[in-house]
TORTI-268988 format. One record per residue: x negated, z, y negated of N, C-alpha, C, O in turn; residue in one letter. Coordinates in steps of 0.001 Angstrom, whole numbers, plus 500000, padded with zeros to 6 digits. Each point is the difference from the previous one (the first is absolute). Example, Ala and Ser with C-alpha at 12.3 -4.5 7.8 and 13.67 -1.06 7.14 Angstrom:
2
486810507800505690500890500000498810499100500000498800498964500665500019a 501386498615498931499180500060498810500770500730498910499491500169498892s 
This chain:
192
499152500000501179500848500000498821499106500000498756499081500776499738x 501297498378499681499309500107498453499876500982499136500900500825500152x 498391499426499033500039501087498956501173500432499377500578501075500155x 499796497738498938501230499958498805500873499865501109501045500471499552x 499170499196501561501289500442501388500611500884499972501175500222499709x 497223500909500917500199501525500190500085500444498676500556501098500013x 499172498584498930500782501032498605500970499857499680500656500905499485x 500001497314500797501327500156499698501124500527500820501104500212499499x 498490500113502402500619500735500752500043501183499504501071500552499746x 497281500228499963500127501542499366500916500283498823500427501128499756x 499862497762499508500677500370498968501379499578500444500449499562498941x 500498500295501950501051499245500188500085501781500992500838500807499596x 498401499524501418500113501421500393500501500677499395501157500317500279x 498110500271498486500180500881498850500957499717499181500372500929499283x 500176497999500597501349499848499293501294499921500714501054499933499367x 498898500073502228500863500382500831500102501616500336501049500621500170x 497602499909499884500537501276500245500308500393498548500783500950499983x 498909498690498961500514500674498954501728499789499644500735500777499392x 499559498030501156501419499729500280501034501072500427500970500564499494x 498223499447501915500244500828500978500633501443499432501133500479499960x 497354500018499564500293501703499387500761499972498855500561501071499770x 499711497729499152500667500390499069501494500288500701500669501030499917x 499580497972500660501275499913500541500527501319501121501166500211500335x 497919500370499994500096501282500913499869501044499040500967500762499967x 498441499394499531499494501033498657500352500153498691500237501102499504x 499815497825499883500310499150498892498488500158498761499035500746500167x 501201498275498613498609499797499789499519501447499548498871500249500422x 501572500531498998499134500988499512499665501062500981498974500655499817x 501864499605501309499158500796500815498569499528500870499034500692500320x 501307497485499983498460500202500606499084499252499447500142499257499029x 498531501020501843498830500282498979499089499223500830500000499775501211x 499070499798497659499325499406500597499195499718501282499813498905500531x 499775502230499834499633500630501088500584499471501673499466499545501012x 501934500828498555500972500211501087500023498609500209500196499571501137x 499543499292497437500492498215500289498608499791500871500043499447501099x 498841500989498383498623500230501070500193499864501369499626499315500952x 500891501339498849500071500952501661500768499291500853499691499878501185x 501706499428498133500751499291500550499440499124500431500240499624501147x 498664499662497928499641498431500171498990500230500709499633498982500588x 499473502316499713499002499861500758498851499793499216498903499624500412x 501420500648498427498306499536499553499652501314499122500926500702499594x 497885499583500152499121500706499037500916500223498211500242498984499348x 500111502278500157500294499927498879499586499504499407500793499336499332x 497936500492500356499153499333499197500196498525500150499893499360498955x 500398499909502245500527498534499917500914499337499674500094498773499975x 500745502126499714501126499867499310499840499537498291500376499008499375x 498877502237500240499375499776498535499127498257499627499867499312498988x 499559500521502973499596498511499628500961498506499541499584498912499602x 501954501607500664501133499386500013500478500163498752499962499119499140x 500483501949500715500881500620498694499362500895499417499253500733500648x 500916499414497892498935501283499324501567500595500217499542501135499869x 501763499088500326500591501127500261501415499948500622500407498849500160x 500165501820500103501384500203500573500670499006499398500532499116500672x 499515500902498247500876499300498907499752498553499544500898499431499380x 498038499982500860499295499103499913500228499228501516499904498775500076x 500422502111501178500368499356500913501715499603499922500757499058500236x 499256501775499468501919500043499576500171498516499322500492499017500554x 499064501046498321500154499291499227499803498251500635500620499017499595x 498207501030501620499764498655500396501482499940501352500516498949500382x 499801502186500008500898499758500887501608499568499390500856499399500648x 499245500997498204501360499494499211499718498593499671500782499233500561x 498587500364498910499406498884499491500247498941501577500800499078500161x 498567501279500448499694499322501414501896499908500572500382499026500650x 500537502069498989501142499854500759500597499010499201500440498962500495x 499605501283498314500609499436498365499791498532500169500970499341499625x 497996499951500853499623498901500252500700499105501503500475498891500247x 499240502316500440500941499138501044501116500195499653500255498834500303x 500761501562499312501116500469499546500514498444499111500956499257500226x 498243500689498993500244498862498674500216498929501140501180499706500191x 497776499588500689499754499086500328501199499598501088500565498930500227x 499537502076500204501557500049501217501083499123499283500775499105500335x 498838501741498243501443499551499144500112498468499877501137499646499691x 497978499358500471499402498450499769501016499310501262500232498795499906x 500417502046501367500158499064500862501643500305500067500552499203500758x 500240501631498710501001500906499733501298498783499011499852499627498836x 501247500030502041500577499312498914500866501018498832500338501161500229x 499876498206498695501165500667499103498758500193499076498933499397500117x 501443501735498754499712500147498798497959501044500015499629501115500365x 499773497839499112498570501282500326500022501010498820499879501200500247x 500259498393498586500073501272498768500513501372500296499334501031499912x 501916498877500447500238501271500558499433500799501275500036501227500092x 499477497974500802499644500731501088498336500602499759499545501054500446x 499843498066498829498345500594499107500619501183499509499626501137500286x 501385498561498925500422501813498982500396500659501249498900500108500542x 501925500388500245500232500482500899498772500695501147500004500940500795x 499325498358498916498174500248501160499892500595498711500682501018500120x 498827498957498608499271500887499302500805501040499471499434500605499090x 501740499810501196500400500680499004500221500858501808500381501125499677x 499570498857501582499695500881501186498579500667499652499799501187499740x 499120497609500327498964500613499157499477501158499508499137500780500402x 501845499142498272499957500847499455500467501341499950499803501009499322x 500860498645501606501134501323500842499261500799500883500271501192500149x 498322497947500770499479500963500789499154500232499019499397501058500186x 500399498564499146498200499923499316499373501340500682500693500989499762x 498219499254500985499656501155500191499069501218498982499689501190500055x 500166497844499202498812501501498795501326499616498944500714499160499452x 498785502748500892500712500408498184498978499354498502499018499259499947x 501727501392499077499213499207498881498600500629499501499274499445499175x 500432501871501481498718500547499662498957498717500888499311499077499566x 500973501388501775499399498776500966499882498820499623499079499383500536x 501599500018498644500079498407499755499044500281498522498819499653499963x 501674500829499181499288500561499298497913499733500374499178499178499596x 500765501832501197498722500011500744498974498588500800498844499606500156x 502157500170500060499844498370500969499828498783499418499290499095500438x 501728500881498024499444499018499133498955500532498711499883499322498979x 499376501991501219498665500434499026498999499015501073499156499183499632x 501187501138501670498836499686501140500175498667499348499292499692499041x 501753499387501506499676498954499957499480499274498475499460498896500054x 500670501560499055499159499735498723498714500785499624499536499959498861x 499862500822502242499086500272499493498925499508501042498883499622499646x 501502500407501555498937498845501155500126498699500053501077499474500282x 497897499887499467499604498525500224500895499875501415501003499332499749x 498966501043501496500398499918500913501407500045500385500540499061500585x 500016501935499120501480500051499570500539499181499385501095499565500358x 498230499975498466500796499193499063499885498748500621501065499386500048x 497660499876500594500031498373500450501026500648501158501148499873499575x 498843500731501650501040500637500923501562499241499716500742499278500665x 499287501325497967501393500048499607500566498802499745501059499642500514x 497995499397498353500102498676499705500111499337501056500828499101499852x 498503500937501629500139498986501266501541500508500075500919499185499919x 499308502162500235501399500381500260501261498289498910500436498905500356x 499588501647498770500826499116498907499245498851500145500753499158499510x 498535500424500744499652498564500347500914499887501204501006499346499727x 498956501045501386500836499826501250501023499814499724500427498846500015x 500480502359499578501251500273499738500479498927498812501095500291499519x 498248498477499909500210499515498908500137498440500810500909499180499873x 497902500738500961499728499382501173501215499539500641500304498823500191x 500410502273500144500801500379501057501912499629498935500970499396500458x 498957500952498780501468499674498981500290499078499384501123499711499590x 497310499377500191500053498990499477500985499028500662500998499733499331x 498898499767501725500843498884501299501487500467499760500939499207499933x 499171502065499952501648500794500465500467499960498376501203499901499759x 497858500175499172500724499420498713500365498351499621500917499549499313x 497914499711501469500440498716500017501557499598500732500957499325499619x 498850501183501176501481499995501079501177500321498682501024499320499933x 498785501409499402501268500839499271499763499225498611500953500268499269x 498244498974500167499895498841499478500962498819500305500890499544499282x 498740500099501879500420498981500929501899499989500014500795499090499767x 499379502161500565501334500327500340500809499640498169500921499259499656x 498217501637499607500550499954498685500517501189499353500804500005499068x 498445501443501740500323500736499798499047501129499015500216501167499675x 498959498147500115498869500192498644499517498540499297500204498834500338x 499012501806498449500023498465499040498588499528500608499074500613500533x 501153498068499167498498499305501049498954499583498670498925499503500335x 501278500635498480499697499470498684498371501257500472499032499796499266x 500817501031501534498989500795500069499577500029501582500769500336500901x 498200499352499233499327499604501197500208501864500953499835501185499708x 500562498081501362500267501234501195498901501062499504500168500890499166x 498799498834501469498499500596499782500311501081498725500160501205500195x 499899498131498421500029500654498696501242501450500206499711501188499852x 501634498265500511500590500782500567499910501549500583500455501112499731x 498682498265501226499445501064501359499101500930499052500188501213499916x 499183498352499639498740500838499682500568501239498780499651501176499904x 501638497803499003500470500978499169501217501026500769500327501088499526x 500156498428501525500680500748500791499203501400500747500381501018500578x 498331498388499045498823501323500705499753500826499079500038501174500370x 499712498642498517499546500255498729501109501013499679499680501137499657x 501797498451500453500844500648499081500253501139501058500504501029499551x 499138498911502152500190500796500718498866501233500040500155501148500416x 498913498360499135498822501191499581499996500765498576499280500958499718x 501798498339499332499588500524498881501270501097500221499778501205499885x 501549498290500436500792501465501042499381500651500633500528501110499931x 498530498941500766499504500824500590499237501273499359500063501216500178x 499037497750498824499200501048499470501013500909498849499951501226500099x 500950498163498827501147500591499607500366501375500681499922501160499598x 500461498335501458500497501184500908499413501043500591500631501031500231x 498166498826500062498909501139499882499678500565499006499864501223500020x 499921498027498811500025500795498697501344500717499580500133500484498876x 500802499556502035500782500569499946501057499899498453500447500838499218x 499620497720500891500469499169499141501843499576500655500329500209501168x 500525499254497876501514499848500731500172500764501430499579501138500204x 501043498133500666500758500533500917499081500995500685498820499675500135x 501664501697500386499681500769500869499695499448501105498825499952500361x 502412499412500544499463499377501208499269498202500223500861499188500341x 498503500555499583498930499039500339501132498828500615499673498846499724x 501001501230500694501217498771500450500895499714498851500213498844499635x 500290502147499815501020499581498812499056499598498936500646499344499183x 498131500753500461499043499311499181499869498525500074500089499129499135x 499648500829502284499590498838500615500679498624499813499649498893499590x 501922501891501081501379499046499767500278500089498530499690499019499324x 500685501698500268500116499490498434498903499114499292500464499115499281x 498314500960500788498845499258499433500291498246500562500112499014499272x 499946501036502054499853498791500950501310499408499547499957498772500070x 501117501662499519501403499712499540499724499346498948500377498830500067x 498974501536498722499698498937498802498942499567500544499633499149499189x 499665500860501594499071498931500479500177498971500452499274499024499810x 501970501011501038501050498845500497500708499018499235500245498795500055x 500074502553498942500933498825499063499131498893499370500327498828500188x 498210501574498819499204499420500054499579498819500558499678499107499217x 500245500671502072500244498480500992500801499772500382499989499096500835x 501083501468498873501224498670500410499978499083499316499356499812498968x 501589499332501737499779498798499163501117499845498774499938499046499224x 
């Protein structure tokens, strides 16, 4: 087996057992350690994967969020609503409170590593919405006068700047009614 093989198995381990324990445990009780232990490897190899809990979290939403979108590409009837519907569940589990999120986006603006991390993240996920906004183009259910792509990316944009809002503990208390209301004039915005 190749090098980059076995790291991307080790890292596909570690994001299954971390699956695993959130879903048995949920995210804030387990710990790094225990996702270790699950996966079989060295705490410390973990750190070679993810600098943290949250940073793994974060690639595992991203990673569901993406297949999620892309499902939506083969699905007949209306895609606008069913994207709002996936993000506004989302936002319903979101697992970190706003101190945590809080914490997670200092990391990711203050490590070189985190931050390119994050950008492959929204590159993917931009990657990944682009095709399923063309579709909803296509249909006529957003304006096409703005390229899918451009779309996607401000659809990312306006979903991070809720985010961070909401950790700063800015409008809505709960992180879903933020979300949906924001994404609501975001919608109206591209219709056609």
């Amino acid at each position: 087996m190749k090098r980059e093989e076995k790291k991307a198995l080790t890292r596909q381990r570690i994001a299954e057992a971390a699956k695993e324990l959130f879903e048995q445990s949920g995210y804030e009780a387990a710990t790094v350690q225990q996702i270790a232990d699950r996966a079989s490897i060295a705490k410390g190899t973990f750190f070679n994967y993810f600098t943290s809990k949250e940073d793994l979290m974060l690639e595992l939403q991203g990673m569901t969020i993406i297949r999620e979108i892309e499902n939506l590409a083969g699905k007949p009837g209306p895609v606008i609503p069913r994207i709002q519907a996936l993000l506004f569940e989302y936002a319903r589990h979101f697992p970190m409170n706003r101190t945590v999120t809080r914490a997670v986006m200092q990391g990711m603006f203050g490590s070189e590593k985190l931050r390119e991390a994050q950008i492959d993240r929204c590159v993917e996920l931009g990657n990944g919405l682009a095709p399923v906004l063309e579709l909803a183009q296509a249909r006529g259910e957003i304006r096409s006068d703005i390229p899918a792509s451009v779309v996607a990316q401000l659809a990312i944009q306006t979903y991070y700047g809720v985010l961070m809002s909401w950790a700063l503990e800015q409008g809505e208390a709960e992180l879903a009614d933020q979300m949906m209301l924001t994404f609501e004039v975001f919608v109206r915005g591209i219709s056609p």
